[in-house]
C-alpha positions in Angstrom: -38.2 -225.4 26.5 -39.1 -223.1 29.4 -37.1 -220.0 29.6 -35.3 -219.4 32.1 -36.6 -217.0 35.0 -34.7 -213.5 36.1 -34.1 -215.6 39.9 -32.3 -218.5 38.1 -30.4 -216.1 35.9 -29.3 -213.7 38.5 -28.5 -216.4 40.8 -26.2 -218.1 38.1 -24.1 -215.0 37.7 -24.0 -215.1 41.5 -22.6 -218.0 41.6 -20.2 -217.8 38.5 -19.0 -214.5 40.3 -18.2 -216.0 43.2 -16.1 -219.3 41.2 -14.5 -216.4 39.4 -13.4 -214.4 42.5 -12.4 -217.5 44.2 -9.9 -218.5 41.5 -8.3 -214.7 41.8 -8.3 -214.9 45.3 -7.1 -218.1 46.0 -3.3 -218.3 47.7 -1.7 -221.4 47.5 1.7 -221.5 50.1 3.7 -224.7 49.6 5.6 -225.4 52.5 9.4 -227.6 51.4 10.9 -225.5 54.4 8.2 -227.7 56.5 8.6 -230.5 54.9 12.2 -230.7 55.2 13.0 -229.4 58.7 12.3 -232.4 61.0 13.8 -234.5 58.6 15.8 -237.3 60.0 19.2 -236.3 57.9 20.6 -233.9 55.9 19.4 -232.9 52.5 22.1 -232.1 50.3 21.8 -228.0 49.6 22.0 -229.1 45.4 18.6 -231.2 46.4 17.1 -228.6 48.0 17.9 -226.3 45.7 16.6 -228.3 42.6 13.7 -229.3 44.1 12.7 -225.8 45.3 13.7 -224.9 41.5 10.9 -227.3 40.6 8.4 -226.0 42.8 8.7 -222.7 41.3 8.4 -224.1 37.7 4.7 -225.3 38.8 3.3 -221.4 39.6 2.3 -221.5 43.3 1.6 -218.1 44.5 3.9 -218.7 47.3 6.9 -220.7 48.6 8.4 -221.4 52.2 11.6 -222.0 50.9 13.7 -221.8 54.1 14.5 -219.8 57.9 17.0 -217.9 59.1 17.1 -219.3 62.4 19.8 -221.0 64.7 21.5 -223.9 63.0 21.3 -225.6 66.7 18.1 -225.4 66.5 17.4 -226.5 62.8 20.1 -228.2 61.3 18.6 -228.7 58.3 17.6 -224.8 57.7 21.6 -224.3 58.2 22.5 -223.5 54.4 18.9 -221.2 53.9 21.1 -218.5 52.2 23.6 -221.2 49.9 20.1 -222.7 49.1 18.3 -219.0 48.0 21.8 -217.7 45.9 21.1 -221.4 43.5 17.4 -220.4 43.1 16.0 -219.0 39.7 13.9 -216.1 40.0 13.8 -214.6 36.5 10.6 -215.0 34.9 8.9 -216.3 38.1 5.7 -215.6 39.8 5.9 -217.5 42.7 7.1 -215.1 45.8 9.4 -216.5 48.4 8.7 -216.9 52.1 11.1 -217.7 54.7 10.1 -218.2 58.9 12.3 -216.0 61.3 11.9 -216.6 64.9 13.6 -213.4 66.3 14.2 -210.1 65.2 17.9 -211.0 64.5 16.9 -213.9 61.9 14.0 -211.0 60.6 17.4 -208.2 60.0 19.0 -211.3 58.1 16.2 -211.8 56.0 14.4 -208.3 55.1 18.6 -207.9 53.1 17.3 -210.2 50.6 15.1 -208.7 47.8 14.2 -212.2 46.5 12.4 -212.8 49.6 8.7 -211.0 49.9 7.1 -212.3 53.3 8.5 -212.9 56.9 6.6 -215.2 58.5 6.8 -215.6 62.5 5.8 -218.4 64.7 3.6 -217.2 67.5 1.7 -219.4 69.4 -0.8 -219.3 71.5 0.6 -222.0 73.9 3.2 -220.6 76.4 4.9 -223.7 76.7 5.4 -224.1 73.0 6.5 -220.5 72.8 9.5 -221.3 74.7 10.3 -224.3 73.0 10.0 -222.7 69.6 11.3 -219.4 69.8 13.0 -219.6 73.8 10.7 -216.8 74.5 7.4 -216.2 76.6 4.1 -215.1 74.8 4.5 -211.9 75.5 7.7 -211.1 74.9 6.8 -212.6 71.2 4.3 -210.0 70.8 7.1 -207.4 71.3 9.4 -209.1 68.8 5.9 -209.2 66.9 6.0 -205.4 67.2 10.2 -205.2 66.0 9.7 -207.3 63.4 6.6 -205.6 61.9 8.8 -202.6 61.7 11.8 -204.0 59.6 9.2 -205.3 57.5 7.6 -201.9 56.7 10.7 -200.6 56.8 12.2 -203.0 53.8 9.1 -203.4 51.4 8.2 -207.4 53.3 5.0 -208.6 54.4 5.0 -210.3 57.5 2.7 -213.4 58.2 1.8 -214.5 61.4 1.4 -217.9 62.2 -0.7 -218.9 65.4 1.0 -221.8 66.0 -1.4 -224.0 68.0 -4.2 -222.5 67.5 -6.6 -225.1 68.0 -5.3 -226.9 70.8 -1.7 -228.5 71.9 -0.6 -231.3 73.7 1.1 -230.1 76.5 -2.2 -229.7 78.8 -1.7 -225.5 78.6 -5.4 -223.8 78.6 -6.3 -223.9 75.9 -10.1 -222.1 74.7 -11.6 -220.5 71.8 -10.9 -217.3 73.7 -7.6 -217.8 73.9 -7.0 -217.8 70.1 -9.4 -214.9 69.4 -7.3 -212.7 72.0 -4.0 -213.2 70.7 -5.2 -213.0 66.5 -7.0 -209.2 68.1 -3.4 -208.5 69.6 -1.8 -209.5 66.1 -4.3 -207.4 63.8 -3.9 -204.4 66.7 0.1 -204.3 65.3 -1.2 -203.5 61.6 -0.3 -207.6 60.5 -2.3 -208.3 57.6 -1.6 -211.8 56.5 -2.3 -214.1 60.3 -2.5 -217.8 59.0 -4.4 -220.6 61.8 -1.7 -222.7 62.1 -3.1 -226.9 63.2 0.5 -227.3 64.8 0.1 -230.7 65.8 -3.3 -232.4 63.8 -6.2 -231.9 66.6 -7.9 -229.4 64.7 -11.8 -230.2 64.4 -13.8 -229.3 61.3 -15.7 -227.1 63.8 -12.7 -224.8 65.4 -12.1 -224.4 62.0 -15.3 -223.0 61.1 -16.0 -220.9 64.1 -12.5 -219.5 64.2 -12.6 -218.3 60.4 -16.5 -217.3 60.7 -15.6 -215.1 63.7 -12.7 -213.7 62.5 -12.8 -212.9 59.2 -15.8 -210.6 59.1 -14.2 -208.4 62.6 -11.0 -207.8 61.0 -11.6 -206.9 57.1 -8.0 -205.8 56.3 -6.9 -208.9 57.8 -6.2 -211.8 55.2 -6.3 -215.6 57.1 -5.1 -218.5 55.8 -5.0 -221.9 57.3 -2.3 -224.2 58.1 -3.7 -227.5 58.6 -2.0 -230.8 59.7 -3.8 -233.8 58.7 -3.8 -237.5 58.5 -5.8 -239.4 55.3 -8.2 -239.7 58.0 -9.1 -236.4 58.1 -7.8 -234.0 56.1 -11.2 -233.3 53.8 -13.5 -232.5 56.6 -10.8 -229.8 58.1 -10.0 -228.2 54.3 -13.7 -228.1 53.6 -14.4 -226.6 56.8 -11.9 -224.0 55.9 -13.3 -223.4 52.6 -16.7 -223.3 53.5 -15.8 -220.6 55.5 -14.5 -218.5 52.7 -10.5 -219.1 53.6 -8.4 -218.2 50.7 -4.8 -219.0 51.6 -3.9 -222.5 52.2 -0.4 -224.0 52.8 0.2 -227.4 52.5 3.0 -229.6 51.3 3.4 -232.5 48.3 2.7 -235.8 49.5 2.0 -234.4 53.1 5.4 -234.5 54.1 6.4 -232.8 57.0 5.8 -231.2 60.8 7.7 -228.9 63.5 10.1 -231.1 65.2 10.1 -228.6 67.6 6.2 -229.8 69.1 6.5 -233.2 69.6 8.2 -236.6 69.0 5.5 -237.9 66.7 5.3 -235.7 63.6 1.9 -235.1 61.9 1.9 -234.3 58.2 1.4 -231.1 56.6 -1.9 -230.5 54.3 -1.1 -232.5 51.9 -0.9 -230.1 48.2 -2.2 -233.1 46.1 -5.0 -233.6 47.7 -6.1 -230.1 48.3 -5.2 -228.8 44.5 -7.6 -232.1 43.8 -10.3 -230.8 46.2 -10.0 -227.2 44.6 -10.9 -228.4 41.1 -14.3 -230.2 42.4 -15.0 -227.1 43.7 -14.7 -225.8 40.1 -11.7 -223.5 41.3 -9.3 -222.9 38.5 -5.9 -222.7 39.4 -2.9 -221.7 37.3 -1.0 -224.5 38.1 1.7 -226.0 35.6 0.5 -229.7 35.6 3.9 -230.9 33.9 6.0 -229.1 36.3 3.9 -230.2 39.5 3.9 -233.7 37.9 8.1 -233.1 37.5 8.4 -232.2 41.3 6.3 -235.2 43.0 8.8 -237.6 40.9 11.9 -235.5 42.5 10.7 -235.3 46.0 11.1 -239.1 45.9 14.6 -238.5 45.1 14.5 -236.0 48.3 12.4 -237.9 50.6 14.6 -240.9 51.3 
């Protein structure tokens, strides 16, 4: 048998290296906050609760449990706090997320020490800006500032969400320019988790690509993630893109449930997290994912997804 040459050696390692410091980097964000807002009626807050119980049995890095936002907005978001008290967190990796949409909602949350990120919709459509959040773009980037702060202040992360971020369906301007102003305005404000949010499915594999490619390298102490909408259509092309691109954080949500009710009528479906843990092992990612526990909460979220 020919022995193997230094090249094919060193490139091995290479490679190995790089599965290896893909599994530790990789941040999976599962999303039942997503999934359940735009729900057509009310989950019970002992579903909820048990469900989201489940989801941190299975070992995701993170969970978007819930927002402190108006009620009148999302009714379904109403009992965040009841839902939070019934959670377990001893023994626990996963850490908790919950979405704030004004410094208010971010003063509620930052009390909680169960809770370890923020995470604020800010989009880079001014017409869904005002629908989301009732406030223009730039007064979002103040709030952006505020909120930053309190974080700091209480030991939270914030995550920044560029909602829209590839495009929205109102007919504003939209542009790759666009984004990359607004994610440089984020970074400027010391955020260091900014997550591409696919708001409303019309991502292509190619914004994908050149948004990441750009943006990753410019801002090194910026971490972004990618929070893709899909359809069965095409939800492979826009998560290869993104991983192709070296993106390590990835939200999704089991069986693709979900969408903001606050975009559009028609609802496109998160990522869905089947799929993508599925995609992730063909990569030859490992992940340290229960496989009882994740098979435990796909049979519940039957039971919550009436």
């Amino acid at each position: 048998m020919k022995p193997y040459s230094n090249a094919t050696i060193i490139n091995y390692i290479v490679h190995l290296t790089s599965y290896m410091d893909m599994a530790n980097k990789l941040t999976l964000v599962e999303c039942p906050r997503d999934a359940m807002q735009g729900w057509a009626h009310f989950i019970p807050t002992e579903k909820k609760i048990e469900y989201i119980n489940s989801l941190l049995d299975v070992g995701f890095d993170t969970i978007d449990f819930g927002s402190f936002v108006s009620p009148k907005a999302i009714p379904q978001m109403a009992d965040t706090k009841d839902v939070l008290k019934g959670l377990r967190r001893d023994k626990l990796k996963s850490k908790l997320l919950a979405i704030i949409a004004n410094v208010r909602g971010a003063e509620d949350a930052v009390q909680y020490d169960e809770i370890t990120y923020l995470g604020f919709p800010f989009s880079i459509s001014p017409t869904f800006q005002q629908r989301n959040t009732n406030s223009t773009i730039e007064e979002s980037l103040i709030r952006v500032q505020e909120i930053q702060n309190l974080c700091v202040k209480h030991n939270k992360q914030l995550v920044v969400y560029l909602s829209m971020a590839f495009g929205n369906p109102y007919g504003d301007v939209y542009n790759d320019e666009t984004l990359l102003k607004w994610a440089d305005e984020i970074a400027k404000l010391d955020v260091q988790i900014i997550s591409l949010a696919d708001t409303v499915g019309v991502a292509s594999p190619e914004q994908i690509t050149f948004a990441l490619e750009t943006l990753m390298p410019h801002y090194s102490n910026v971490t972004f993630g990618v929070h893709l909408h899909s359809t069965p259509a095409n939800w492979k092309a826009k998560l290869a893109a993104a991983y192709n691109a070296g993106c390590t954080r990835f939200d999704g949500a089991l069986k693709g449930i979900g969408g903001c009710p606050m975009a559009q009528d028609e609802l496109v479906g998160n990522m869905n997290t089947e799929w993508m843990i599925d995609y992730f092992k063909q990569q030859k990612v490992a992940l340290a994912l229960n496989e009882d526990a994740l098979n435990s909460s796909l049979l519940l979220a039957d039971g919550v997804f009436l």
